[in-house]
BALOBA-1460 file (C-alpha; in Angstrom, 3 decimals):
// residues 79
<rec num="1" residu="x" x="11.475" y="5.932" z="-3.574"/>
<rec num="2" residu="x" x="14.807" y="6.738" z="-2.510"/>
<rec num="3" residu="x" x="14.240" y="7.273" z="1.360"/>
<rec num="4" residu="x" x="12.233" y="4.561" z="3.341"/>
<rec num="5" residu="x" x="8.613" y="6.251" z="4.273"/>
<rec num="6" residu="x" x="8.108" y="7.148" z="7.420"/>
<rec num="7" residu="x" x="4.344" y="6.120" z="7.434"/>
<rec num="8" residu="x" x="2.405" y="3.799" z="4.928"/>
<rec num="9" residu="x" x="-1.212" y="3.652" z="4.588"/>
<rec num="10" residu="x" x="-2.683" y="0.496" z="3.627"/>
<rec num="11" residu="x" x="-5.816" y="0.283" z="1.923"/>
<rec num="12" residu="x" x="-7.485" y="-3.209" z="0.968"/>
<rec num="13" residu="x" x="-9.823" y="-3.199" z="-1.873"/>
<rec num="14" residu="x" x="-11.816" y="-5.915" z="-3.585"/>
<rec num="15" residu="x" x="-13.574" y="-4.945" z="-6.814"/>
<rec num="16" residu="x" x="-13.980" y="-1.133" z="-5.303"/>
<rec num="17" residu="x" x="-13.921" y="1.280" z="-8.775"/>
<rec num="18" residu="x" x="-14.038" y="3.751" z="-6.057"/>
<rec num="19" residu="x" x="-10.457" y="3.738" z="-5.469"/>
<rec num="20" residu="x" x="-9.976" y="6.228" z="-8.395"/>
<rec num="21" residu="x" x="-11.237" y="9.136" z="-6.799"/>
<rec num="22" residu="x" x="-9.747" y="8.746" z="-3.617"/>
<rec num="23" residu="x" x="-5.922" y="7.928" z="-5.241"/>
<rec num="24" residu="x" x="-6.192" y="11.093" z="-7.403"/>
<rec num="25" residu="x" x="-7.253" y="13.462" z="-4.412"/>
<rec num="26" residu="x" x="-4.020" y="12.180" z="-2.886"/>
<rec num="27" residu="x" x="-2.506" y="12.500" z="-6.401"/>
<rec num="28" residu="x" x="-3.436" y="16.154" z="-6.346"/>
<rec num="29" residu="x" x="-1.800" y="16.745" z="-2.713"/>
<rec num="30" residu="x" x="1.204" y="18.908" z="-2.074"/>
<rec num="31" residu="x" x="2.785" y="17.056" z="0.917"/>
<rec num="32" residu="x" x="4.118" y="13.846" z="-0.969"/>
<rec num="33" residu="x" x="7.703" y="14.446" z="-0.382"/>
<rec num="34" residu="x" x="8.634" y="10.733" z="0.363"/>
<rec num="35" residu="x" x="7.482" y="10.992" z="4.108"/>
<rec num="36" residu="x" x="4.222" y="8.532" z="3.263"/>
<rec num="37" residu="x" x="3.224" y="5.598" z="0.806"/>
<rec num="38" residu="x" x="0.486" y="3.982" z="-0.098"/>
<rec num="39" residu="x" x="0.071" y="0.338" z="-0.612"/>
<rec num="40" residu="x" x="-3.540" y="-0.433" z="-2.013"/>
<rec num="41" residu="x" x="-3.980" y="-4.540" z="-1.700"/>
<rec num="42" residu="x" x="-5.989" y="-5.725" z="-4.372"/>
<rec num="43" residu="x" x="-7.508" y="-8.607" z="-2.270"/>
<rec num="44" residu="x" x="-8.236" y="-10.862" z="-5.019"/>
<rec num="45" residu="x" x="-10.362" y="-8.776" z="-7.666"/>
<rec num="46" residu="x" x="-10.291" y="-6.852" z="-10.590"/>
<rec num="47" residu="x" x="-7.360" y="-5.068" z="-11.868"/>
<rec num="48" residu="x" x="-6.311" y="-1.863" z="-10.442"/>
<rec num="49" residu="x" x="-4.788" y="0.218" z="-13.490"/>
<rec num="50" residu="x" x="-2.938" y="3.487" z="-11.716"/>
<rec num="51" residu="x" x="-2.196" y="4.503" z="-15.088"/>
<rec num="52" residu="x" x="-5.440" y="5.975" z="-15.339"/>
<rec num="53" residu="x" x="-4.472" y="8.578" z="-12.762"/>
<rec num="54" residu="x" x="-0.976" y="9.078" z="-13.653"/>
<rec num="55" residu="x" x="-0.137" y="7.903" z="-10.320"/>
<rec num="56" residu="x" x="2.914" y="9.113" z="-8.582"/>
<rec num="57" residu="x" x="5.785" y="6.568" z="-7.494"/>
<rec num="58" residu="x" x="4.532" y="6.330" z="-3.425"/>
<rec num="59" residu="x" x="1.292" y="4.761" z="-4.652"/>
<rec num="60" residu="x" x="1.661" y="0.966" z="-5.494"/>
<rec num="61" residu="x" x="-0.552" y="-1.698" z="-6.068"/>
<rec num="62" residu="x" x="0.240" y="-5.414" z="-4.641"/>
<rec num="63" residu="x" x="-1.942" y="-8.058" z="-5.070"/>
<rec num="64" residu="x" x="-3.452" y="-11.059" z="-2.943"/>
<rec num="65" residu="x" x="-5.574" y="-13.931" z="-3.318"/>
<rec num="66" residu="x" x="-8.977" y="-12.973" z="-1.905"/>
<rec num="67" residu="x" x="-8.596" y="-13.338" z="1.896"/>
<rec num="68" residu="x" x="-10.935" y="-10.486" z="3.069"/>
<rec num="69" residu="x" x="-9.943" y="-7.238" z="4.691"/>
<rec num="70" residu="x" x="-7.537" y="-8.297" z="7.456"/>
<rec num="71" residu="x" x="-5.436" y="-10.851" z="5.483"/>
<rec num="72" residu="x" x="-5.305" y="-7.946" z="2.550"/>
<rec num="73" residu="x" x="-4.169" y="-5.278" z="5.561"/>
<rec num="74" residu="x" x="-1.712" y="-8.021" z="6.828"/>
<rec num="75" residu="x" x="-0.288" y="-8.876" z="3.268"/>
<rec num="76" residu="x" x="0.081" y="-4.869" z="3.263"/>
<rec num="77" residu="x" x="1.893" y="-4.769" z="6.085"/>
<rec num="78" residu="x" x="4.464" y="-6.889" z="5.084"/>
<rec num="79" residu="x" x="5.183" y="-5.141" z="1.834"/>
């Protein structure tokens, strides 16, 4: 991203195939103009492939050793 977000929305996940659905109904948004990102933290488990969505660039994945959901938030929040 060229501009720095003005919000980011962290969302932890551990093993969660449910992710999918939720990334591509923000995939299929309008308003993703740079204002917002998304930082999913992959506390720990399986691989998160945002390929399989054809992602746009605001959505990243960062991962973490397992911690549970408040380390994974806090790791977000430093990215």
């Amino acid at each position: 991203m060229a501009n720095k977000p003005i919000l980011s929305v962290i969302i932890p996940t551990y093993n969660n195939n449910l992710i999918y659905p939720h990334l591509e109904l923000y995939n299929s948004q309008s308003a993703r103009d740079g204002l917002f990102e998304i930082i999913v933290v992959n506390d720990g488990g399986k691989e998160i492939n945002l390929s399989q969505i054809n992602a746009p660039k605001n959505i990243r994945v960062v991962n973490a050793d397992h911690g549970g959901p408040a380390k994974a938030r806090n790791y977000g929040a430093e990215e």
